[in-house]
C-alpha distance (Angstrom), angle and dihedral (degrees) to the residues before:
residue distance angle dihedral
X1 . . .
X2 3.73 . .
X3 3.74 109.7 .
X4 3.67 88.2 -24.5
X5 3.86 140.2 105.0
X6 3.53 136.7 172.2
X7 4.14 129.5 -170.5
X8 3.84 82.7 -123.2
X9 3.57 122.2 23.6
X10 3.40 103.3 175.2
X11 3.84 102.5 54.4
X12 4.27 85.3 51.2
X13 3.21 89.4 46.0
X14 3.75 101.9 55.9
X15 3.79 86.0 55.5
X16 3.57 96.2 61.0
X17 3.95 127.5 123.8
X18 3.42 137.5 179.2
X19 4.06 110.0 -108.3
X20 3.60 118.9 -78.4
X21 3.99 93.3 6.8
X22 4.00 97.7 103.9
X23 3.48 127.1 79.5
X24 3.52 115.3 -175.3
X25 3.34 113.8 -140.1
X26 3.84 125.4 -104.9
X27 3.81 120.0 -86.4
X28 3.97 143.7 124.8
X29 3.76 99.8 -108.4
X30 4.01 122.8 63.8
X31 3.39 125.5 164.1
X32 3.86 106.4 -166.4
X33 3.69 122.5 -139.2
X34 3.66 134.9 176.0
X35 3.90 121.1 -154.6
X36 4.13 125.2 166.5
X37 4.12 122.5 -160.2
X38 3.54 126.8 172.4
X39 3.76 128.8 -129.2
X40 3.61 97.5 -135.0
X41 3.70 102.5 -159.7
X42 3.79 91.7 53.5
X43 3.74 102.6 24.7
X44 3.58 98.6 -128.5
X45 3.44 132.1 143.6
X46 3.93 120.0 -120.8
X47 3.92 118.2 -162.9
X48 3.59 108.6 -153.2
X49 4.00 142.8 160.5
X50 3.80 83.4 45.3
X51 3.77 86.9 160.5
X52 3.82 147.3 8.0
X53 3.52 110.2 -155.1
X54 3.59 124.1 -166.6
X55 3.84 125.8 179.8
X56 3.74 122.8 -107.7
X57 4.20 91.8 -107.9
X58 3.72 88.8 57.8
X59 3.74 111.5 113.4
X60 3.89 113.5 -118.0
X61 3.95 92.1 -125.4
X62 4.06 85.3 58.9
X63 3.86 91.3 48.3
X64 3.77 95.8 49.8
X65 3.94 94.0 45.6
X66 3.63 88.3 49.2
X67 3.18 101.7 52.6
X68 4.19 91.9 41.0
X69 3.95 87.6 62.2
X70 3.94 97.5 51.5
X71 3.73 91.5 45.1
X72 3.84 89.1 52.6
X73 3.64 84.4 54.9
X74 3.29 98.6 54.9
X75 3.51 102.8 42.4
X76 3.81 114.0 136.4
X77 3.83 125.0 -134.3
X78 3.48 124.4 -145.4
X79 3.78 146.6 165.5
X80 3.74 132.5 -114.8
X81 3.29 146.2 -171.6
X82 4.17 115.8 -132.1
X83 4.02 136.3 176.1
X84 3.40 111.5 -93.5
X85 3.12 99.0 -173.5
X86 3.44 146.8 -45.1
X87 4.41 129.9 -83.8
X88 3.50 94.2 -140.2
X89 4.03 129.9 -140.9
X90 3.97 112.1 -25.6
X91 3.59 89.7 -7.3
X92 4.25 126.4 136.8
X93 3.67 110.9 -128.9
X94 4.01 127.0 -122.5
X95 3.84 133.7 -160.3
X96 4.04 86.2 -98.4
X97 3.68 84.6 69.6
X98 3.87 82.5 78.0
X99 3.72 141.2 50.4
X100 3.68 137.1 -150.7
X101 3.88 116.9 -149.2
X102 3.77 139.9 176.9
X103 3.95 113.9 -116.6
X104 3.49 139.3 -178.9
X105 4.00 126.6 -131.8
X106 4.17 112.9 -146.7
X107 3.52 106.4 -137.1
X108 3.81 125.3 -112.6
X109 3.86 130.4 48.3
X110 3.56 132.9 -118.7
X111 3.56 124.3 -130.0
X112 3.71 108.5 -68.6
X113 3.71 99.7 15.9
X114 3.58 130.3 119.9
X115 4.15 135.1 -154.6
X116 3.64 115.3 -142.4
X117 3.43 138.4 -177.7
X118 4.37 109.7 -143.9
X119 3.58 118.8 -129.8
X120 3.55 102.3 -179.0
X121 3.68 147.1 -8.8
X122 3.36 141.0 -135.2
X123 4.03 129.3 -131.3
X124 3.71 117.5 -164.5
X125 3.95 140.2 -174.3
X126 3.99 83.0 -130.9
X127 4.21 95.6 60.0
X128 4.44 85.0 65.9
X129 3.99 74.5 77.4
X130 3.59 102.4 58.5
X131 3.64 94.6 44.4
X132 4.00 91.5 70.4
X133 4.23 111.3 75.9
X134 3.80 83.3 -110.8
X135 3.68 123.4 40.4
X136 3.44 98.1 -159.8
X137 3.62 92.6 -137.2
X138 4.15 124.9 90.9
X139 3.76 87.7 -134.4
X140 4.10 110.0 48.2
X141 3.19 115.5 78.1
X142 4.15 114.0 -138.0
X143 4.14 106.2 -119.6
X144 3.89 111.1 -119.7
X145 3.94 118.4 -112.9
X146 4.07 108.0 -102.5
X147 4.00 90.8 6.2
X148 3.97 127.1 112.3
X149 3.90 107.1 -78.9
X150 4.29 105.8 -134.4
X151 3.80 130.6 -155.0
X152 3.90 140.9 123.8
X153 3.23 111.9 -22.2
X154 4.15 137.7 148.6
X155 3.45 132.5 -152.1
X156 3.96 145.9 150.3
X157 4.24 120.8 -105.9
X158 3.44 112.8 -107.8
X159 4.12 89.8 -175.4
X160 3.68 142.1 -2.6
X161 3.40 155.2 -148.4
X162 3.69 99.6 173.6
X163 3.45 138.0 94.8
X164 3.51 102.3 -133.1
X165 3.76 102.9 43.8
X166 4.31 130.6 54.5
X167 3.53 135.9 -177.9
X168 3.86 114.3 -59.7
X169 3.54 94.3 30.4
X170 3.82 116.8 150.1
X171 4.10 104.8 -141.3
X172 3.66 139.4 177.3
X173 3.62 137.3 -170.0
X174 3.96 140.8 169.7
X175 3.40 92.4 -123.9
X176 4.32 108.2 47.6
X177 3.31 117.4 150.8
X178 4.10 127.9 -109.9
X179 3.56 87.6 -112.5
X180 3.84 135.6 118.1
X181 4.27 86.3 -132.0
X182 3.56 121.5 -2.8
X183 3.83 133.5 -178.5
X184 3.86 113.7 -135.6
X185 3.52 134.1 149.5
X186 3.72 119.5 -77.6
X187 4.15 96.4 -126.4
X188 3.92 88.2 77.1
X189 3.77 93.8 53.3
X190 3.84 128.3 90.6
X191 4.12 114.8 -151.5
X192 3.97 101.9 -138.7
X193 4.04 128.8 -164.4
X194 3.95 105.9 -124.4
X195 3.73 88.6 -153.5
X196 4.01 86.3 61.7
X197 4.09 79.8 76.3
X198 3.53 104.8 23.6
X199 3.99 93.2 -103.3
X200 3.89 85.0 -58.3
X201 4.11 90.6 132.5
X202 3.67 94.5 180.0
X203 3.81 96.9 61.9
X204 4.46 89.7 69.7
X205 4.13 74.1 67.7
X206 3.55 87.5 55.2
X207 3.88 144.4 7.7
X208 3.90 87.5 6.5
X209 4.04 92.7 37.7
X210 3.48 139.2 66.7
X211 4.07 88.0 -57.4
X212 3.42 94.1 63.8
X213 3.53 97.7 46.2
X214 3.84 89.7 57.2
X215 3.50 90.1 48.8
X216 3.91 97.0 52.4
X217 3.67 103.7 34.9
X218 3.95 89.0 39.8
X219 4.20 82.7 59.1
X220 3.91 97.0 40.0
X221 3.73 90.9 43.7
X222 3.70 111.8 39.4
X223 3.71 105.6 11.7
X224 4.03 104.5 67.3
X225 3.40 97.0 -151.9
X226 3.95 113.9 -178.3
X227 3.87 118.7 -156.0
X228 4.36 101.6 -118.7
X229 4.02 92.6 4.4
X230 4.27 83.4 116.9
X231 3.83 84.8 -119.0
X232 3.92 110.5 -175.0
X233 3.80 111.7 -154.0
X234 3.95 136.1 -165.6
X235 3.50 136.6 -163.8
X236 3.99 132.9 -170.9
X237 3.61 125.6 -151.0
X238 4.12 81.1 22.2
X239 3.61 91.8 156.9
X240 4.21 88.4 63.4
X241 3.91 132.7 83.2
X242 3.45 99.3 -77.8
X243 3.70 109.8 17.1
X244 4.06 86.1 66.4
X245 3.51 95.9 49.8
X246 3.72 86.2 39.5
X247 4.15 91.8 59.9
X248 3.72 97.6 40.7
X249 4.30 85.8 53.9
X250 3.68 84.4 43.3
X251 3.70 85.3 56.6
X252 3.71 104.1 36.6
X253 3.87 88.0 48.9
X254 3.95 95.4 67.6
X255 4.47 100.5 -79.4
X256 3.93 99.6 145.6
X257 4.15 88.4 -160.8
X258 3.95 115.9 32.4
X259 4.29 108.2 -170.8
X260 3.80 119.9 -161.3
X261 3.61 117.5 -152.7
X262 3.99 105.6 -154.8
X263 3.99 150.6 174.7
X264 4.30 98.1 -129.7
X265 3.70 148.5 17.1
X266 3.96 85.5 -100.2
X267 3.31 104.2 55.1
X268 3.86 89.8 39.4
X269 4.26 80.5 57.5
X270 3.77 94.0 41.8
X271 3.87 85.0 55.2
X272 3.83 97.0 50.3
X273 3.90 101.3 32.2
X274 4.05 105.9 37.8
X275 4.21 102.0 19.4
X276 4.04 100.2 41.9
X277 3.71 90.5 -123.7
X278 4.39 106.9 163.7
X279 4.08 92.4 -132.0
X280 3.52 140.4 -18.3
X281 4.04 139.6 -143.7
X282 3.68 131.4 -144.5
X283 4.24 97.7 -149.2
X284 4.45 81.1 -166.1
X285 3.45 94.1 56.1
X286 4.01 113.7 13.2
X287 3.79 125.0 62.8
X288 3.91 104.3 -113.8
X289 3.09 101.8 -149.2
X290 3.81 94.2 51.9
X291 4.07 93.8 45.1
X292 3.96 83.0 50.6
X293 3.76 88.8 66.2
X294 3.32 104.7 36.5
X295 3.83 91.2 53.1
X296 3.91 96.2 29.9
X297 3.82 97.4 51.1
X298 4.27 89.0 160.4
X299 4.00 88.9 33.9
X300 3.55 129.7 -126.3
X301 3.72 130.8 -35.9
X302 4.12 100.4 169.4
X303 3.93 132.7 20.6
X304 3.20 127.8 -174.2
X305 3.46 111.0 -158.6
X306 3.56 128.0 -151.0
X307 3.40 110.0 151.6
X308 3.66 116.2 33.1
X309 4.48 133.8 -171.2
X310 3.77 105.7 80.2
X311 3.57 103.5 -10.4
X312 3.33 94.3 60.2
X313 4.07 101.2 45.8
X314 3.67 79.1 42.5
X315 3.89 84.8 64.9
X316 3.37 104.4 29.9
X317 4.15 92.9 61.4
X318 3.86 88.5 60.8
X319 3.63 94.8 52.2
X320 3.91 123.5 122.5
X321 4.17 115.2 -119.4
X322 3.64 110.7 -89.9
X323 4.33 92.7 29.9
X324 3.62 119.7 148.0
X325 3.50 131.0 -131.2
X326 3.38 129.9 -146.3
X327 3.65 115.6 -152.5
X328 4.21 103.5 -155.2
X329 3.32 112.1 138.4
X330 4.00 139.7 -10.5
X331 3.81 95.3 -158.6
X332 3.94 94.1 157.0
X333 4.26 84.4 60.7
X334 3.72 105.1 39.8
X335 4.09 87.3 94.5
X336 3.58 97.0 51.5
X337 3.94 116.0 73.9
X338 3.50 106.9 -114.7
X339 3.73 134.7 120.3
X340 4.17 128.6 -82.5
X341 3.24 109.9 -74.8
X342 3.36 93.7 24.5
X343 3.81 115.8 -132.4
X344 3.71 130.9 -78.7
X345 3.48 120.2 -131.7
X346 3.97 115.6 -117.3
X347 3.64 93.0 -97.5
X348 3.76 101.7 53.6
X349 3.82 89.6 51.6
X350 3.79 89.4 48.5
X351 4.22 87.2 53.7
X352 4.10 88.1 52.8
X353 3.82 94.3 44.1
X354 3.58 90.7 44.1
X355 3.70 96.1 45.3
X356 3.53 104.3 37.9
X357 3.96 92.1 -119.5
X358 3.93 118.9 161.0
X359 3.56 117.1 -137.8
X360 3.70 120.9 -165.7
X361 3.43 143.7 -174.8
X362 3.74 103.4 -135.5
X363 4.42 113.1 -160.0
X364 4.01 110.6 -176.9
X365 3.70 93.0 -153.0
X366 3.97 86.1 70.5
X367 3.62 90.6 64.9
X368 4.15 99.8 39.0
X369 3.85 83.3 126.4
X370 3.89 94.2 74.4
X371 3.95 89.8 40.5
X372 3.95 101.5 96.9
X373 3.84 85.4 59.0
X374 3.51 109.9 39.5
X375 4.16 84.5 47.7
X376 3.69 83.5 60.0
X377 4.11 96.7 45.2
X378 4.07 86.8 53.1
X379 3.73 92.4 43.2
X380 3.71 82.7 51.6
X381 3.62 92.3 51.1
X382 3.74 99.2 46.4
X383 3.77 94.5 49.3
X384 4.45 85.7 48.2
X385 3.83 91.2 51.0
X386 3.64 90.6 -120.9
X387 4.08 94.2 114.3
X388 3.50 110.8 46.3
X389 3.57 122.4 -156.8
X390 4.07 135.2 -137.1
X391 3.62 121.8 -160.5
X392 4.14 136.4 -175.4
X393 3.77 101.4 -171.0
X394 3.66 115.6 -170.7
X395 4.24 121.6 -163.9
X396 4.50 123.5 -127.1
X397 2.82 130.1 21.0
X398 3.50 90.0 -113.2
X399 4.04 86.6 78.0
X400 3.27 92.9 63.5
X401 3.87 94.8 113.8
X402 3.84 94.1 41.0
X403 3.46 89.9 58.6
X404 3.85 100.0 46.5
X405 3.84 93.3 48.4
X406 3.94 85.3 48.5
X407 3.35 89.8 52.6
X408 3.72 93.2 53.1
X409 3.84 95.4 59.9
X410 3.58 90.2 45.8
X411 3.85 100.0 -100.6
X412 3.92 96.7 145.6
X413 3.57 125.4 82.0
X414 3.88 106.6 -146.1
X415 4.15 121.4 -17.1
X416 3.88 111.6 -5.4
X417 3.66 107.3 -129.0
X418 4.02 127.0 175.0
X419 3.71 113.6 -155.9
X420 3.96 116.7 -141.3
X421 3.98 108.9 172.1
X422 3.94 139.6 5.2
């Protein structure tokens, strides 16, 4: 069965009808319970066990052991994805910092809740953060040892209890579990249009997602660009999920130069040839601060900063008085054990003092209000070929830790995505 077992398939099976062809028949007792299969040759999703009926002279102990059995039958099994265990102060992580275990799902839903069935997940720079005992930051939660790691994920509901969500459904949320299907309540999903990306799911992960709204409303917000002010902008980690969405906004929004700061010679020609970026530097191979001039010949106006440590003072001592920074992400620090934002070093503060340069920390979930319609502005720009969009996509859920510690060390090329079912 098609992403689907049972610990006997035969005695489910025999129940099975076709939706809306069983009545059950009257009585005072009903004990509800909601179980999905999947017709594998035509992909199509059977509710069935809608109800156990048992007439009002059936003793209670009869009921309850009834009903016991057939839920055992039924029960789904799933993978997850669990801590491990933790990589420790100013340590890199490693796929053995994660675990991949066999689970069963009880069948039936509570009110509210909702089954779903995960399409793909989302690794981010951010999730390094929850894997220490304290994040460090008010609003990431640490992950438990031996319990279900979360993050972005999207998916389609296979069953509900909800109001606002029915079968076929494609969802997302911020908080989706590492699980093949998971039940969770339907206040932490999203309801999505699949048009919005042209049926390309992955991309609400990404340039349509939660990425892309960092990367626009951390431009609009903090960068102060001005359409024909000759605005020069920069961006580190530009090869990543949201520093090349970030450029390309940077660009569409009026920058006449748009830098990338990157980790190879392809992602420094991915930058130039396919997102329109001005000029691109390889910090492994070029000297920054050389590349910085050559490509920044009137300096730097904007930088949006994903990466922080040398890079970034690197970048920050070329900029022009009255710059903006925008404070992202400090990937290149997130292994060390120091505070969020890291510290600057004496000289870098001395370069913003001196130059009158704002630098600030820029949180997307301060500006959720303005999210409905700058997801519809990118979705808009996607399906116009004006925002181009990079993707590393990753297969099983079993990968999930590969892919994260790849991530890390800068192995993706755009948004890091890990594909778990069709």
């Amino acid at each position: 069965m098609d992403g689907y077992k049972y610990k006997n398939t035969l005695s489910c099976t025999a129940l099975v009808h076709p939706p809306n062809t069983y009545t059950a028949p009257k009585c005072t007792k009903v004990a509800q319970l909601s179980c999905v299969v999947v017709n594998s040759s035509k992909r199509r999703h059977l509710i069935f066990c809608q109800r156990l009926c048992v007439t009002a002279h059936a003793r209670r102990g009869v009921v309850s052991a009834a009903y016991l059995r057939l839920a055992a039958l039924c029960q789904m099994l799933v993978k997850k994805v669990v801590l491990n265990s933790r990589p420790g102060s100013n340590r890199v992580p490693d796929p053995g910092n994660f675990r991949l275990e066999e689970t069963t799902l009880e069948p039936g839903l509570e009110e509210e809740e909702v089954l779903v069935r995960t399409l793909y997940l989302s690794v981010d720079p951010y999730m390094r953060c929850r894997m220490n005992e304290d994040s460090g930051a008010e609003y990431l939660t640490p992950w438990k040892l031996s319990e279900s790691v979360d993050g972005g994920g999207v998916g389609v509901v296979q069953s509900s209890r909800h109001d606002a969500y029915r079968e076929g459904d494609v969802v997302t949320s911020f908080t989706w579990p590492w699980q093949t299907h998971a039940v969770v309540k339907g206040s932490i999903l999203q309801k999505v249009n699949p048009s919005l990306v042209d049926g390309h799911l992955s991309y609400f992960l990404g340039a349509v997602g939660m990425t892309g709204l960092t990367a626009l409303l951390g431009m609009r917000e903090k960068g102060h660009v001005i359409r024909g002010a000759n605005q020069t902008l920069v961006v580190s980690g530009a090869a990543g999920a949201c520093g090349s969405v970030a450029g390309q906004i940077g660009r569409l929004d009026g920058c006449s130069r748009v830098v990338g700061i990157c980790g190879s010679e392809d992602k420094c020609k991915a930058l130039v040839e396919r997102l329109g970026f001005s000029g691109a530097i390889n910090y492994r191979l070029q000297d920054v601060t050389a590349g910085l001039r050559e490509n920044c010949p009137n300096g730097i106006d904007v930088y949006f900063d994903n990466v922080g440590g040398d890079v970034s003072d690197t970048v920050i001592a070329q900029m022009n008085e009255g710059g903006h920074v925008i404070l992202c992400g400090q990937i290149s620090q997130y292994n060390k054990d120091v505070p969020y934002p890291p510290p600057l070093s004496q000289e870098t503060q001395e370069n913003l003092r001196r130059k009158n340069i704002t630098r600030e920390r820029f949180m997307v979930l301060d500006y959720m209000s303005q999210a409905q319609d700058a997801l519809c502005e990118l979705g808009s720009l996607v399906a116009s070929g004006q925002l181009k969009v990079l993707e590393t996509i990753e297969n099983g859920i079993e990968n999930m830790g590969v892919a994260f510690c790849s991530m890390m060390k800068g192995g993706n090329l755009g948004k890091q995505i890990v594909k778990i079912s069709h």
